[in-house]
C-alpha positions in Angstrom: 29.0 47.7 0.7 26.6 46.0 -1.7 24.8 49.4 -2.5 28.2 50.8 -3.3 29.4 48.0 -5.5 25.9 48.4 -7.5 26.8 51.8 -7.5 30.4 51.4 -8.7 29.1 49.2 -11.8 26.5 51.4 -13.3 29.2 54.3 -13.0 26.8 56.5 -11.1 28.2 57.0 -7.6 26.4 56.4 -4.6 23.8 55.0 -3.7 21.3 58.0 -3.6 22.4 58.9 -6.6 21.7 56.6 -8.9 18.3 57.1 -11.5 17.2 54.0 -12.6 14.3 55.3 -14.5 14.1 58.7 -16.4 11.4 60.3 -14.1 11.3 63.7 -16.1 8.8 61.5 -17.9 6.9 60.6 -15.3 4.5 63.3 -13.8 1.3 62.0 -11.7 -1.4 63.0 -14.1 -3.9 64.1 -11.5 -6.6 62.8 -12.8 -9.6 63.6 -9.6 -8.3 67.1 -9.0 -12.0 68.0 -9.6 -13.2 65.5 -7.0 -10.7 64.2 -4.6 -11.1 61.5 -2.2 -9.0 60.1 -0.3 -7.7 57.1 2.2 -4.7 55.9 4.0 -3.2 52.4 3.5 -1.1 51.4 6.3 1.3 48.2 4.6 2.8 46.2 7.3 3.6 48.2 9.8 3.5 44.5 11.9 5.9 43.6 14.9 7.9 40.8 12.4 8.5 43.7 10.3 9.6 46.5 12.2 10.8 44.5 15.0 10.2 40.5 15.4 11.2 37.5 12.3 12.2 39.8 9.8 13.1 43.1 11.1 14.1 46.3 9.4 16.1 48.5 11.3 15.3 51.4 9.0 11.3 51.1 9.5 11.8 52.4 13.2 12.7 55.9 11.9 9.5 56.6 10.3 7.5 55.4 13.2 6.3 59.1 13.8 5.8 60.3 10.9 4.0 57.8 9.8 1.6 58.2 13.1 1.4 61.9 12.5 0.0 60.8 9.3 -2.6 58.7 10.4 -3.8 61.6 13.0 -4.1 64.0 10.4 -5.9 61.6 8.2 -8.5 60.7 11.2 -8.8 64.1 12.1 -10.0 64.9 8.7 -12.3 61.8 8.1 -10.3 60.4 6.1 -10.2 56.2 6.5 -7.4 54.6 7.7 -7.1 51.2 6.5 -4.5 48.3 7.4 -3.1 45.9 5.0 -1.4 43.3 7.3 0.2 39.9 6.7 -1.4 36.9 8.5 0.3 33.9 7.4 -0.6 30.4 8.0 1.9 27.6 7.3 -0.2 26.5 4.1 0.4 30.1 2.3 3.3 29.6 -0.2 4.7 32.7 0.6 5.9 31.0 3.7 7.5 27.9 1.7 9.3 30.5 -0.1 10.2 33.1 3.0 9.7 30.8 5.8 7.1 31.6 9.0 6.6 35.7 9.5 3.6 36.9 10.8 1.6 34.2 11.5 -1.8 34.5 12.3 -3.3 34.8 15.9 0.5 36.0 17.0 2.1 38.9 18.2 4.3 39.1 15.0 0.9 39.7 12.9 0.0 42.6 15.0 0.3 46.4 14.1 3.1 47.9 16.4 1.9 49.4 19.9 2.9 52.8 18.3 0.7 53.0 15.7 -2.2 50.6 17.1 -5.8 50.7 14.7 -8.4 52.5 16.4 -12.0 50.9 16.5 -13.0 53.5 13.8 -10.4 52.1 11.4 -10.4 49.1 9.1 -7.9 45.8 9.6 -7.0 44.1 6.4 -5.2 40.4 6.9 -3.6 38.9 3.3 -1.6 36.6 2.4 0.8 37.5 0.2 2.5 40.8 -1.4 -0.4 43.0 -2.4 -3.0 44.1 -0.5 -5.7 43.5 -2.9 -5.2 40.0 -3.9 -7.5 37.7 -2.6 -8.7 40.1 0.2 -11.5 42.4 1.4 -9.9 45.6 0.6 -11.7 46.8 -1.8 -14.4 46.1 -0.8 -13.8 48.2 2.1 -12.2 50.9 0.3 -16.2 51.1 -1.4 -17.9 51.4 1.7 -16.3 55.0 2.4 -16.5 58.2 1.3 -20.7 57.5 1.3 -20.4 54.7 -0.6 -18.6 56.2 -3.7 -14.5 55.1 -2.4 -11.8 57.0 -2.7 -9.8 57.6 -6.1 -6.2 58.3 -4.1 -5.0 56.1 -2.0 -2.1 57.0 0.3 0.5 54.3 1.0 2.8 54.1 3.8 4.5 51.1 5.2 7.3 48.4 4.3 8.5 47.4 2.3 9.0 49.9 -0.7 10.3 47.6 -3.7 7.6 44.7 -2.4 4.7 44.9 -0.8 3.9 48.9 -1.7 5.0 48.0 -4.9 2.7 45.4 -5.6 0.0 47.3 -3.5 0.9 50.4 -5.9 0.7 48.0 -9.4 -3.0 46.9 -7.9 -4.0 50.1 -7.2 -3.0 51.8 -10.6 -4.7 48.6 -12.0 -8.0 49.4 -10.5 -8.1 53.3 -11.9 -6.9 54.5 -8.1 -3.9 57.5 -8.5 -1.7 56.6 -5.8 0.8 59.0 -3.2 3.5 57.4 -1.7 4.0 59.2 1.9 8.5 58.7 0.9 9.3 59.7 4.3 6.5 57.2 5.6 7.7 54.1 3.8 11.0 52.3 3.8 12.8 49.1 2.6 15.9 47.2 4.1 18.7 49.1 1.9 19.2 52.7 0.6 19.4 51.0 -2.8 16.2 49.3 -2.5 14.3 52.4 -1.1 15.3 54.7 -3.4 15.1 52.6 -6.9 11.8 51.4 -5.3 10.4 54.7 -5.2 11.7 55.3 -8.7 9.8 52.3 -10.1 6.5 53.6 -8.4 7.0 56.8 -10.2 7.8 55.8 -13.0 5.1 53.1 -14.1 2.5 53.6 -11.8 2.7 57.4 -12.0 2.7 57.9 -8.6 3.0 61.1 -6.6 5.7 60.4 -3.7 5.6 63.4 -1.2 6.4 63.3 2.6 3.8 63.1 5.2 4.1 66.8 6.2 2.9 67.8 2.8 0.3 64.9 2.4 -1.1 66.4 6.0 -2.1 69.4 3.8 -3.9 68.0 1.2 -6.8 66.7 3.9 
């Protein structure tokens, strides 16, 4: 219903089919064609999220998709990196959103399904993005023989928040950016799909689903 009645007041119809943004203006400008290398960012994919404080029904879908992508990533030596939540009761994100993944708990781990192996990289932070005021980065510069990747591919939750503002921080750093769109999700149609429109639009991302990403490594 609330998708609908956004729907009905911008005159567009459902919720998959309204265009927020004018995309045909927005094409990823592939800028390390010439020298591509890249890394998987896992956002959130934490037991609070998918299942536990704040669950989203609509993550459980992409569960294997977004594990096929993480195979084909490892099988190609391409790092796999986790940006998780780990909350403490003195973060103000929990003043504002109340205790979700709190550290040292079974809400802060990575679901059973998609559990890090010992090869990949665990990122705890403490609020939206998954660059501010963490290691990631750094970590990000340690690959790749200690040149990093330039494209960073994001799956995880939620579309319009934390990938958003993992996306913004990304863009901000000079990394081009491929949302896996069948890989990440949010807790309404609405917000998924004018998510994904804002990435595209301002960050000039590249949003392609995980079978084609596959291909890329």
């Amino acid at each position: 219903m609330p998708g609908w009645f956004v729907a009905r007041i911008h005159g567009q119809g459902p919720a998959e089919q309204i265009n927020v943004y004018n995309l045909e203006t927005a094409v990823a400008p592939h800028v390390y064609n010439n020298d591509r290398r890249y890394a998987v960012l896992v956002v959130d994919m934490l037991h609070d999220f998918v299942y536990g404080k704040i669950k989203c029904d609509r993550a459980v879908p992409m569960i294997p998709r977004s594990g096929e992508l993480i195979d084909s990533a490892r099988g190609a030596g391409v790092p796999v990196l986790y940006s998780n939540d780990s909350h403490t009761r003195k973060d103000f994100e929990i003043e504002r959103w109340g205790e979700h993944a709190m550290r040292g708990t079974k809400g802060a781990r990575v679901i059973g399904e998609l559990r890090p192996r010992k090869m990949d990289v665990q990122i705890p932070k403490t609020t939206y993005s998954s660059f501010f005021n963490t290691r990631l980065e750094r970590e990000l510069k340690r690959t790749h023989d200690g040149k990093g990747p330039n494209t960073l591919i994001i799956s995880g939750l939620h579309t319009d928040c934390c990938v958003r503002h993992t996306t913004a921080d990304a863009f901000f750093r000079g990394y081009e950016t491929i949302i896996a769109e069948d890989a990440v999700n949010s807790f309404t149609e609405l917000q998924y799909r004018t998510g994904l429109q804002y990435l595209k639009f301002w960050y000039l991302a590249d949003t392609l689903p995980t079978k084609k990403i596959s291909k890329l490594f």
